[in-house]
MMTF fields as JSON, N, C-alpha, C and O atoms, coordinates in Angstrom:
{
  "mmtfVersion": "1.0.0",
  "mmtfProducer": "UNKNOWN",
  "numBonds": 283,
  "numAtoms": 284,
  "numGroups": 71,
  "numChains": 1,
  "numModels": 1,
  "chainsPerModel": [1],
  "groupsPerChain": [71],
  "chainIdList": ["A"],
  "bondAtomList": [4, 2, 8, 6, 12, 10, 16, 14, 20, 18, 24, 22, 28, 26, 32, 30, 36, 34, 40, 38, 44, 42, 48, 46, 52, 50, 56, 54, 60, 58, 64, 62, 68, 66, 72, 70, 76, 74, 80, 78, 84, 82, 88, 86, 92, 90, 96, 94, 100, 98, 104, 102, 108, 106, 112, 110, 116, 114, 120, 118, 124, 122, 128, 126, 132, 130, 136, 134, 140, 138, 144, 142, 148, 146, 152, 150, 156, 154, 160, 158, 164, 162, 168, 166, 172, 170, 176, 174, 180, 178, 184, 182, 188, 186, 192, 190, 196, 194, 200, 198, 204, 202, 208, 206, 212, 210, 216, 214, 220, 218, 224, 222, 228, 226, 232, 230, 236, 234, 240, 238, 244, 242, 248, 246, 252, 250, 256, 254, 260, 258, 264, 262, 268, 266, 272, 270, 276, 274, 280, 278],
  "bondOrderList": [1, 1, 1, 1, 1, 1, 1, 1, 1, 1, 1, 1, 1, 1, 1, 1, 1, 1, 1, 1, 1, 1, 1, 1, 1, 1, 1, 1, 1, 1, 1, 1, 1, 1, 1, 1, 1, 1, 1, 1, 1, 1, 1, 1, 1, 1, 1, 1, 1, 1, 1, 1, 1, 1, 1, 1, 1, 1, 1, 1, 1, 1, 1, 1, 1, 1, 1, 1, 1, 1],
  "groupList": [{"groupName": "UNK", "atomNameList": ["N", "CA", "C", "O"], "elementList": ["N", "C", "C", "O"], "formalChargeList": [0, 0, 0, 0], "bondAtomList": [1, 0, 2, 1, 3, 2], "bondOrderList": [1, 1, 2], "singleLetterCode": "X", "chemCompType": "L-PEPTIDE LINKING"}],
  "groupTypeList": [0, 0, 0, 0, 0, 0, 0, 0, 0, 0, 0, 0, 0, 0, 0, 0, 0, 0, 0, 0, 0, 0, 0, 0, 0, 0, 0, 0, 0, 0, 0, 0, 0, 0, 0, 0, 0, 0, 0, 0, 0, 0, 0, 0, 0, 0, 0, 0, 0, 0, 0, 0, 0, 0, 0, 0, 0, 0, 0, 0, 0, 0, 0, 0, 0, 0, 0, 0, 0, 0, 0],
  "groupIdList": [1, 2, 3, 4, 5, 6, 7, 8, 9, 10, 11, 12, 13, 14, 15, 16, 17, 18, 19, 20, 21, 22, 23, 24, 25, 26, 27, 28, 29, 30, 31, 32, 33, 34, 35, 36, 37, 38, 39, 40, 41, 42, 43, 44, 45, 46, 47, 48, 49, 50, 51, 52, 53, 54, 55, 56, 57, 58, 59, 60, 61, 62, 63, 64, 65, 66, 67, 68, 69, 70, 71],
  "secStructList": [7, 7, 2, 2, 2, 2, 1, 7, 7, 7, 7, 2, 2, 2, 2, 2, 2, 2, 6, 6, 7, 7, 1, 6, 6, 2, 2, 2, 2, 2, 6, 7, 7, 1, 2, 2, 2, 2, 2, 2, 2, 6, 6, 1, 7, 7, 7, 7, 2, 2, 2, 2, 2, 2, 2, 2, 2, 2, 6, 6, 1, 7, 4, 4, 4, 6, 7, 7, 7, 7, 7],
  "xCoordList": [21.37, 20.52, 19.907, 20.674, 18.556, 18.098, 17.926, 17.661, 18.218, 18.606, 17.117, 17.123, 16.11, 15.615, 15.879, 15.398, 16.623, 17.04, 17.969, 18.042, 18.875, 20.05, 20.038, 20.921, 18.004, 18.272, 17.33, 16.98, 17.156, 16.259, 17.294, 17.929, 17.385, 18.687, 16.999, 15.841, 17.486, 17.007, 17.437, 18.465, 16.627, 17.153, 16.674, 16.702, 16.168, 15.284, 16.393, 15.949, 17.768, 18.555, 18.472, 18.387, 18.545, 18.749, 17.288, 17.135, 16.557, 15.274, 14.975, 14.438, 15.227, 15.393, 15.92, 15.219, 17.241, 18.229, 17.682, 18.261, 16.749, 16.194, 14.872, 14.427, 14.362, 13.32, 13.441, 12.563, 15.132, 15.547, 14.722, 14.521, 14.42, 13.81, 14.892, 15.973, 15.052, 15.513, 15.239, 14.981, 15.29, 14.93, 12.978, 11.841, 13.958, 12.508, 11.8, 10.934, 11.7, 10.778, 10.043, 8.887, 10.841, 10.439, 8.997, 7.88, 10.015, 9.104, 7.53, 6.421, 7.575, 6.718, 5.682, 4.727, 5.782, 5.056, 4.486, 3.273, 4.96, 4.598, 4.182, 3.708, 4.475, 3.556, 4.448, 3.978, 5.952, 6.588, 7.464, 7.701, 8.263, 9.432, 10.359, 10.309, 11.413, 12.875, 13.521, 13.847, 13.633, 14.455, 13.849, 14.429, 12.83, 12.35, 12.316, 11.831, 12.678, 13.226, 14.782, 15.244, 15.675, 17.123, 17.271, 18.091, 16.232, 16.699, 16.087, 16.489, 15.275, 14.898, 16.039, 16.475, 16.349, 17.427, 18.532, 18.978, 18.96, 20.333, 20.363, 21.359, 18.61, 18.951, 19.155, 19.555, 18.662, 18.605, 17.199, 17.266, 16.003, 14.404, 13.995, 14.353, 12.963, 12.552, 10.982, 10.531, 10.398, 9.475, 7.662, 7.582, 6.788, 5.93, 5.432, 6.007, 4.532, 4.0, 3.176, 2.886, 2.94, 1.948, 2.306, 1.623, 4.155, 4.954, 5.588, 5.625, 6.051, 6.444, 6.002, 6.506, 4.177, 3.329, 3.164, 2.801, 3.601, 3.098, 4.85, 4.908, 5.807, 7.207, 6.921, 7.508, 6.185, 6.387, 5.353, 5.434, 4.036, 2.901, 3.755, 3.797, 4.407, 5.158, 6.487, 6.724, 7.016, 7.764, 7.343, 8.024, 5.779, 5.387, 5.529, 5.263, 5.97, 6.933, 6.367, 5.316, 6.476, 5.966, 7.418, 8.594, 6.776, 7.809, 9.193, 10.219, 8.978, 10.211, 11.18, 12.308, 10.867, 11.848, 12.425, 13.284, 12.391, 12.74, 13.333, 14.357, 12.142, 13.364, 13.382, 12.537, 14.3, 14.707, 15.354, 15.966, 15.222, 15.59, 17.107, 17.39, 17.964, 19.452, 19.901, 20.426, 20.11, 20.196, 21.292, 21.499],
  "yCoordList": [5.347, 5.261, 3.871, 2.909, 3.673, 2.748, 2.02, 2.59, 0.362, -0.018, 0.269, 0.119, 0.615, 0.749, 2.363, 2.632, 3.078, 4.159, 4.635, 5.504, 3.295, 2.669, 2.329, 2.2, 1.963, 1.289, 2.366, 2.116, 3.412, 4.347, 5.493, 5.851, 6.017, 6.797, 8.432, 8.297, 9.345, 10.336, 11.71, 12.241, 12.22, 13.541, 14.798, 15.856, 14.748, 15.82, 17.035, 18.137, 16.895, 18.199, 19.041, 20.235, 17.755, 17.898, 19.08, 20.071, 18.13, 19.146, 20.133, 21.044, 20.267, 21.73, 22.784, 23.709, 22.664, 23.518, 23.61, 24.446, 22.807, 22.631, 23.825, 24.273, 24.255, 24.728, 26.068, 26.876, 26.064, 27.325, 27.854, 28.893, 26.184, 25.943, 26.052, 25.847, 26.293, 26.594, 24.789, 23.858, 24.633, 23.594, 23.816, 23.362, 25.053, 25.864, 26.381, 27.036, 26.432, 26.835, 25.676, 25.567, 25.026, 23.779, 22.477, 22.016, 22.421, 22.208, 23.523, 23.015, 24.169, 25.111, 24.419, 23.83, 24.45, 23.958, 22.958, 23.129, 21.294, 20.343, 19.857, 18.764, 20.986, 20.92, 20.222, 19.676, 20.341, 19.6, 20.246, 21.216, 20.31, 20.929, 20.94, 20.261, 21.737, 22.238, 20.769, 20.152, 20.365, 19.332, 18.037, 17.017, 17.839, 16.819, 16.721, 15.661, 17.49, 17.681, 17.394, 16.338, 18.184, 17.519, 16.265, 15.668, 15.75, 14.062, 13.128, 11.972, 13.601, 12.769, 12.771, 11.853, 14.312, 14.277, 13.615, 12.897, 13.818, 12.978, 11.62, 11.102, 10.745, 9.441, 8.696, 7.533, 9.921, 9.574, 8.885, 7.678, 9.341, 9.212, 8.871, 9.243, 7.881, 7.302, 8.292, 8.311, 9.148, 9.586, 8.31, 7.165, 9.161, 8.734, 8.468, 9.282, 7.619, 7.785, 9.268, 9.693, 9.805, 11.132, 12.145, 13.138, 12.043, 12.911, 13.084, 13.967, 11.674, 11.392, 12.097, 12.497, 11.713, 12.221, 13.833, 14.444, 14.504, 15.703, 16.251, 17.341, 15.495, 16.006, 15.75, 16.505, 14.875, 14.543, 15.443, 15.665, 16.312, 16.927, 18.484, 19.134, 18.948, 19.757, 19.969, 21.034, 18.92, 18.951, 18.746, 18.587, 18.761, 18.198, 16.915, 16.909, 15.891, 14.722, 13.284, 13.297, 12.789, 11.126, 10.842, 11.141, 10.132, 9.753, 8.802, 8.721, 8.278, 7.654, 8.482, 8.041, 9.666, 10.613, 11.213, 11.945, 11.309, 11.725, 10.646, 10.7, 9.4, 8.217, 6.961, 6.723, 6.428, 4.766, 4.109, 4.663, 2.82, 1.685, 1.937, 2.88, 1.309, 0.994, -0.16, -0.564, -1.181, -2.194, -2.655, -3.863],
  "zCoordList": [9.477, 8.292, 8.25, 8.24, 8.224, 8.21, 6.606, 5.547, 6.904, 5.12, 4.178, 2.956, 4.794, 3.862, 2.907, 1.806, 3.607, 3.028, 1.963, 1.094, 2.628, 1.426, 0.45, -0.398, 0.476, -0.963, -2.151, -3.305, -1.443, -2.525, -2.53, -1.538, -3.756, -4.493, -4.509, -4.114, -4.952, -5.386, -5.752, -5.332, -6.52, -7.478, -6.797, -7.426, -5.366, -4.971, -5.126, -5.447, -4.92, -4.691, -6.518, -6.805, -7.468, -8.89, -9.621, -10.335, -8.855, -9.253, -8.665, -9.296, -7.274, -6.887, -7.67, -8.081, -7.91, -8.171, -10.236, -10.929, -10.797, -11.873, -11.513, -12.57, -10.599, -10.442, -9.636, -9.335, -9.309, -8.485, -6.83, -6.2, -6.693, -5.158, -4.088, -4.64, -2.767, -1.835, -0.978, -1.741, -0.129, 0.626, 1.297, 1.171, 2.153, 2.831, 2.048, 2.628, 0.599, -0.189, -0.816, -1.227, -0.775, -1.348, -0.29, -0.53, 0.85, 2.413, 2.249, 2.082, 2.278, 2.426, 1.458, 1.964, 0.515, -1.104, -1.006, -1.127, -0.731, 0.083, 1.324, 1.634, 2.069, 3.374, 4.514, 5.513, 4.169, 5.09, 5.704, 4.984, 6.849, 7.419, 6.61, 5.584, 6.922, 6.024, 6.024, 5.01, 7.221, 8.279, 7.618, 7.989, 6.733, 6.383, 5.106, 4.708, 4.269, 2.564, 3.086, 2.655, 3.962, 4.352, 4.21, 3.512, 5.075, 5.726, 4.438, 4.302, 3.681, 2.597, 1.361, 0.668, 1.397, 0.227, 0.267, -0.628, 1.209, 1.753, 2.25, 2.754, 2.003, 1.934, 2.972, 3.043, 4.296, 5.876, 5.811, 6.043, 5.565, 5.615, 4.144, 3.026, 4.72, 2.937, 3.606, 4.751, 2.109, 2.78, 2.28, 1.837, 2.607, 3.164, 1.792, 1.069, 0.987, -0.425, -0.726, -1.844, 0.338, 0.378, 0.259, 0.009, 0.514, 0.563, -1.053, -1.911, -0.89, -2.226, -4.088, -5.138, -3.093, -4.675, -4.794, -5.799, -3.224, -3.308, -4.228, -4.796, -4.201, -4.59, -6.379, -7.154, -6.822, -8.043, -8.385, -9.593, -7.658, -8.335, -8.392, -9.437, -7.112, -7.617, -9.035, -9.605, -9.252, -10.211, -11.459, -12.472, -11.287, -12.477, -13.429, -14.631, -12.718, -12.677, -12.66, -13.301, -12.468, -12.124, -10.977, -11.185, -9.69, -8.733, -9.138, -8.463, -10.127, -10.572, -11.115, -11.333, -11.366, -12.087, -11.156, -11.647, -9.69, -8.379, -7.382, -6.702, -7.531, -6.591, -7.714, -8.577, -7.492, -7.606, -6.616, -5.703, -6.788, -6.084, -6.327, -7.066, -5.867, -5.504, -5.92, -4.882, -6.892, -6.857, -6.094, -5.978]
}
């Protein structure tokens, strides 16, 4: 895990399961692989800002309500 990964926390599993999303349903929606909602949720992959905004336009959300910093 690279530290910049360490230091961003996120709710992607919280809002899924808030929206009764799957992983691969979720990837599908945003335009990204299954394997790449995994590695973001779990704090392996910080994603891309493009990725990011497409996760907060689906949730209807603002991106801070999905990631924060780690202090």
């Amino acid at each position: 895990m690279g530290s910049d990964a360490k230091q961003l926390a996120n709710r992607i599993k919280v809002w899924r399961a808030e929206h009764n999303l799957t992983q691969e349903e979720l990837a599908r929606r945003i335009g990204v692989s299954r394997k790449t909602v995994n590695t973001i949720e779990r704090g392996v992959f910080v994603p891309s800002t493009i990725i990011a905004l497409k996760l907060a336009r689906e949730f209807g959300c603002i991106v801070e309500e999905i990631f924060s910093l780690v202090e």
